[in-house]
C-alpha positions as CSV (number, residue, x, y, z in Angstrom):
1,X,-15.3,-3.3,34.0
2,X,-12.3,-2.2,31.6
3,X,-12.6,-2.8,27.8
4,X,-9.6,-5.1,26.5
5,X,-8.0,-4.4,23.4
6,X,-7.1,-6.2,20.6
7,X,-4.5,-9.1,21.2
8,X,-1.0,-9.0,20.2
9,X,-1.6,-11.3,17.9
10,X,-4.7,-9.7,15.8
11,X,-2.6,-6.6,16.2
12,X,0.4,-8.1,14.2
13,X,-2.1,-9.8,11.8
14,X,-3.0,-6.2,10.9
15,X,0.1,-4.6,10.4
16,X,1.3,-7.7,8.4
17,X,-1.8,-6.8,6.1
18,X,-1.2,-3.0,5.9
19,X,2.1,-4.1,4.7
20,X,1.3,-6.4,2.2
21,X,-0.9,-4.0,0.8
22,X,1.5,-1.6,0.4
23,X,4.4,-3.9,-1.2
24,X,1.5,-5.1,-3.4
25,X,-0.1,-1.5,-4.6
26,X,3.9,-0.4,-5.3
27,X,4.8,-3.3,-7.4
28,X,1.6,-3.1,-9.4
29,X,1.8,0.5,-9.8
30,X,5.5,0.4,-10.6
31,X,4.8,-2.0,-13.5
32,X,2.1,0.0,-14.8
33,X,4.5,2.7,-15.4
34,X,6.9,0.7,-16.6
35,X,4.5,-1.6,-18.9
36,X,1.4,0.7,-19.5
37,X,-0.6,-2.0,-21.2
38,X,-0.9,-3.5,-17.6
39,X,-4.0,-1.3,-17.5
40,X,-5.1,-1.5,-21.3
41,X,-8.1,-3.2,-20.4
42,X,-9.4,-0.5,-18.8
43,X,-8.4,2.5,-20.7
44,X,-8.3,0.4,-23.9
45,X,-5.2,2.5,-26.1
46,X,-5.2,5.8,-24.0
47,X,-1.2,5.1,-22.4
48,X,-1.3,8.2,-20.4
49,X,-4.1,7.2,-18.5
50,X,-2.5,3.7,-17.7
51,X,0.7,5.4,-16.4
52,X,-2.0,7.6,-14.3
53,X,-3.5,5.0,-12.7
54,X,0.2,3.2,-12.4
55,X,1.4,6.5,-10.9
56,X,-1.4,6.9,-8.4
57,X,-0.9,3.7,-7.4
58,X,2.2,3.7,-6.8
59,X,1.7,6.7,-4.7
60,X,-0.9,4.4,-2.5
61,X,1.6,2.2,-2.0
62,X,4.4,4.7,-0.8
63,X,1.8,6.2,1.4
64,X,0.4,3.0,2.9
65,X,4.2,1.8,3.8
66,X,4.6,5.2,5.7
67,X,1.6,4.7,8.0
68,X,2.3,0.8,8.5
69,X,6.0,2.1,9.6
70,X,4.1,4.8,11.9
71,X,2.0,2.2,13.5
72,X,5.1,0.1,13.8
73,X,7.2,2.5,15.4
74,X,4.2,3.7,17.5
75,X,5.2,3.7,21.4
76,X,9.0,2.8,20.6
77,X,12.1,5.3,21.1
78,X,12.7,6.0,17.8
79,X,12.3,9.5,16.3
């Protein structure tokens, strides 16, 4: 008996979420850099860590795009 995968379907369901992730961490974060008091709730006054957390955001969100256009790509002729 072979195992079956998931379906196309749930499989674009997922890479439709990886990627909405990853549009939604790089807005944030870009705003966060760009309006540090985004994050004053957390850090109260202290800007530089609100442009931290904007900046490692941001950086989630780069990352996350890359894999979601690795999985994409995966199996396809493009180098």
């Amino acid at each position: 008996m072979t195992e079956q995968g998931p379906s196309k379907q749930q499989q674009n369901m997922v890479k439709g979420i990886i990627l909405f992730t990853g549009v939604l961490f790089m807005f944030v974060g870009a705003a966060g850099l760009v309006y540090p008091s985004l994050f004053s709730f957390i850090f109260e006054d202290d800007v530089f860590m609100c442009r931290v957390l904007g900046g490692s955001l941001l950086w989630v969100g780069i990352s996350d795009l890359v894999v979601a256009k690795l999985i994409l790509f995966k199996g396809s002729d493009r180098v």
